[in-house]
C-alpha positions in Angstrom: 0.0 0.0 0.0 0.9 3.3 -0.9 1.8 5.9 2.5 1.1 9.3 2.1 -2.7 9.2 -0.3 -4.7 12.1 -0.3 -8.5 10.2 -0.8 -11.6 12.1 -1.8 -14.8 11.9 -2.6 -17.3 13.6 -5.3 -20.8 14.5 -6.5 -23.0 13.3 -9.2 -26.5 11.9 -9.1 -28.6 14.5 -7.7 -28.9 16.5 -10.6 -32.2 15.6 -12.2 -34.4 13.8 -10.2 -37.1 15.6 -8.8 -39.0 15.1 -5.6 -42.0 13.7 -5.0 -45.0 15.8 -6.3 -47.2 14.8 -2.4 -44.3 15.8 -0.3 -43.7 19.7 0.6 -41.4 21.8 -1.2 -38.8 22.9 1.4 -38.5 26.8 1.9 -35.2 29.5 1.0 -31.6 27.7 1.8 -31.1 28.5 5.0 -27.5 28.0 8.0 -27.1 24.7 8.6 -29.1 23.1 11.9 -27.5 23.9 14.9 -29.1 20.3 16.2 -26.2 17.8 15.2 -27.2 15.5 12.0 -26.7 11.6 12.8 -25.2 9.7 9.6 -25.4 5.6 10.1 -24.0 3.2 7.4 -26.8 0.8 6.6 -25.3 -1.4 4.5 -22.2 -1.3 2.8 -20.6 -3.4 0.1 -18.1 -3.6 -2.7 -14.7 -4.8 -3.5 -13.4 -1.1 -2.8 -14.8 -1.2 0.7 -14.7 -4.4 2.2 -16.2 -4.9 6.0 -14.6 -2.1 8.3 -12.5 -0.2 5.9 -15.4 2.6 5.7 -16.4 5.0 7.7 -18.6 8.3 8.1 -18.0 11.4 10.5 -20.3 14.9 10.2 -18.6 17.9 10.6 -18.9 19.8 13.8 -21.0 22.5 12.1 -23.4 20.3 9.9 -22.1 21.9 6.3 -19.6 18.6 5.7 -19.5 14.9 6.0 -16.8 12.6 5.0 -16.0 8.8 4.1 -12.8 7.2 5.1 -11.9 4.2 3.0 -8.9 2.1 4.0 -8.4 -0.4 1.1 -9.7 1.2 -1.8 -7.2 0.2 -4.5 -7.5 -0.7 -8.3 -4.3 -2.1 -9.8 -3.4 -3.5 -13.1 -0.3 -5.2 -13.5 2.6 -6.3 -10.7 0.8 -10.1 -10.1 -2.5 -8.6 -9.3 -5.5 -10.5 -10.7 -7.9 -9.0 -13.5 -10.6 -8.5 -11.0 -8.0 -5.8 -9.5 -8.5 -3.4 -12.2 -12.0 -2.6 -11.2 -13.2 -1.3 -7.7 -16.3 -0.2 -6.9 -18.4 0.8 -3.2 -21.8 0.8 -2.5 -22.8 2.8 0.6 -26.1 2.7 1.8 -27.0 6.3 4.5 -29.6 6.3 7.0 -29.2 10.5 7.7 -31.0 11.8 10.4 -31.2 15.0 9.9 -32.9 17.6 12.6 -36.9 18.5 12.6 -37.6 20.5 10.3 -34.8 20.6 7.7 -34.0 19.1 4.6 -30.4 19.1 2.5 -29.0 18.2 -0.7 -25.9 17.4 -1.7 -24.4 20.7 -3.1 -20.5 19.8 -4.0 -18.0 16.9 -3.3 -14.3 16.6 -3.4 -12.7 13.9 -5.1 -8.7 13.4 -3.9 -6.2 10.2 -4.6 -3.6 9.1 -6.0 -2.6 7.3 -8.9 0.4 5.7 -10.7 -0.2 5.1 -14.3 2.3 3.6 -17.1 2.5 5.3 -20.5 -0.5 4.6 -22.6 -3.0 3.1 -19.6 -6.0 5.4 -17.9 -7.6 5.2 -14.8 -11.4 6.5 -14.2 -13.5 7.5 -11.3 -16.6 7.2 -11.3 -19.2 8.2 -8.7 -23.5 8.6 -8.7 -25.6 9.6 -5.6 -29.4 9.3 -5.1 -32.1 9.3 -2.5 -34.1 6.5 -1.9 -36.8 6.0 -4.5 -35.5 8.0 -7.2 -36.2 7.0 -10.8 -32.9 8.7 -11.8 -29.5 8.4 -11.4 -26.7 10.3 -13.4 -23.1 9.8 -13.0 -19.8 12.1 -13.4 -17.0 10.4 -14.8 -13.1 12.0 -14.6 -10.5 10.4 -16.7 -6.4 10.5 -16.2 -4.3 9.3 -18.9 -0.7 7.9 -18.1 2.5 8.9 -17.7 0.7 9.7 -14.3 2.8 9.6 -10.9 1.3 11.9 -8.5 -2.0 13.1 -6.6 -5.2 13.6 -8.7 -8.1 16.1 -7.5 -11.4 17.1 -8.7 -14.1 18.9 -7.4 -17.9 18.4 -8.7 -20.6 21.5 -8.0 -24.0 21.6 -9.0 -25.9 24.8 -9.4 -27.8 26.0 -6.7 -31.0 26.1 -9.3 -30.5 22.0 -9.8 -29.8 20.6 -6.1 -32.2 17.5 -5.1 -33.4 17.9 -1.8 -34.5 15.3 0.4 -38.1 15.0 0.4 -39.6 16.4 3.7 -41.2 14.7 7.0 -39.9 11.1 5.5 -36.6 9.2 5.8 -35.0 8.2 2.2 -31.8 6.2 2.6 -29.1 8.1 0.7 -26.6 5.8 -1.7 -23.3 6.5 -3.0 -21.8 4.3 -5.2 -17.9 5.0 -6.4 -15.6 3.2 -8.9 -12.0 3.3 -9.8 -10.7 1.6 -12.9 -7.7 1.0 -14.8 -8.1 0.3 -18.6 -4.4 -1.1 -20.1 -4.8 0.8 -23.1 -1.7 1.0 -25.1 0.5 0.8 -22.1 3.8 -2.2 -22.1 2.6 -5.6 -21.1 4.1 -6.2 -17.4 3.9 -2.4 -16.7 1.9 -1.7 -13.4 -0.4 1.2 -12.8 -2.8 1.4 -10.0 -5.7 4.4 -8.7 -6.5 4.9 -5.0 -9.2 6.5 -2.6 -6.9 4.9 0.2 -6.1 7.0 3.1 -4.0 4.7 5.6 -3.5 7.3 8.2 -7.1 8.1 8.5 -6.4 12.0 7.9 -8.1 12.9 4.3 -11.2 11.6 3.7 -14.1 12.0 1.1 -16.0 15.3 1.7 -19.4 15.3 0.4 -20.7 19.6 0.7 -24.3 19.8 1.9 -26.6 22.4 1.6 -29.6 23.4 3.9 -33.3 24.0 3.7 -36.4 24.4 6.5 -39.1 22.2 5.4 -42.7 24.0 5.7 -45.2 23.3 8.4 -47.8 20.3 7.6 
């Protein structure tokens, strides 16, 4: 494993599902609640993320939460099995968020790092949704080797398009992520590998939220 990875996270899915028509609209974005948010991992499951390398904080001031991963590795090449190349993570939120309030998800940061021959790429790949939705879109970023160093990428959705959760009832949030490494024109036996592995616990995934009140019933 590689010391020293910078991990992040990212944004995707929540840009054109709409809510449900019977639920209220939430109201004018507003500070965050100054009640703390609760984030539990329901399930969780993926080659990226085997049991007890994830994990969630929230922020101190409810604007923020993050995902730790611990073995989130693709890798092509160096005696690693074709089943290497591809990692994916499927988390599965139960957010409890303070009476009264909604959020969305407005921006994520997506941090690594990644060692790429000439001629291979590496993608990440990331979508998000509530619980329900019909409709899931996904953002895609794309590195092309010679590649020896951190990667970073940020994702922000207009304040016009954010996806809030529906008000007064719980939708699960998912995130699904994927890292992998396509050979391309690369030298056989050449090794290149893509991480959201952060060993020391330090840099995490930081998924930006954005706040709403929720109108009386």
């Amino acid at each position: 494993m590689v010391g020293g990875l910078w991990v992040g996270g990212a944004i995707a899915a929540l840009l054109t599902a709409a809510l449900p028509a019977h639920h209220p609209t939430p109201s004018s974005i507003v500070k965050p609640p100054p009640d703390k948010i609760v984030i539990e991992i329901a399930t969780v499951n993926g080659s990226g993320c085997p049991k007890d390398t994830a994990a969630i904080a929230v922020s101190q001031d409810n604007t923020a939460f993050t995902v730790t991963y611990s073995e989130y590795l693709a890798q092509l090449g160096g005696g690693a099995p074709p089943t290497a190349a591809r990692k994916n993570c499927q988390l599965n939120l139960v957010v409890h968020v303070p009476h009264g309030f909604t959020y969305a998800v407005a921006s994520a940061d997506y941090r690594g790092y990644a060692s790429l021959a000439r001629g291979a790429t590496s993608t990440q790949k990331a979508s998000y949704y509530f619980q329900g939705s019909p409709q899931t879109a996904y953002r895609t970023h794309t590195f092309g080797g010679p590649y020896d160093d951190n990667w970073q990428a940020t994702d922000d959705t207009d304040w016009a398009q954010l996806v809030w959760a529906p008000c007064g009832v719980q939708r699960n949030f998912n995130i699904n992520t994927e890292l992998r490494i396509n050979k391309g024109t690369s030298a056989p036996g050449s090794v290149s590998y893509m991480t959201m592995d952060s060993t020391d616990g330090d840099i995490s995934t930081i998924y930006h939220l954005a706040w709403k009140e929720c109108p009386d019933r």
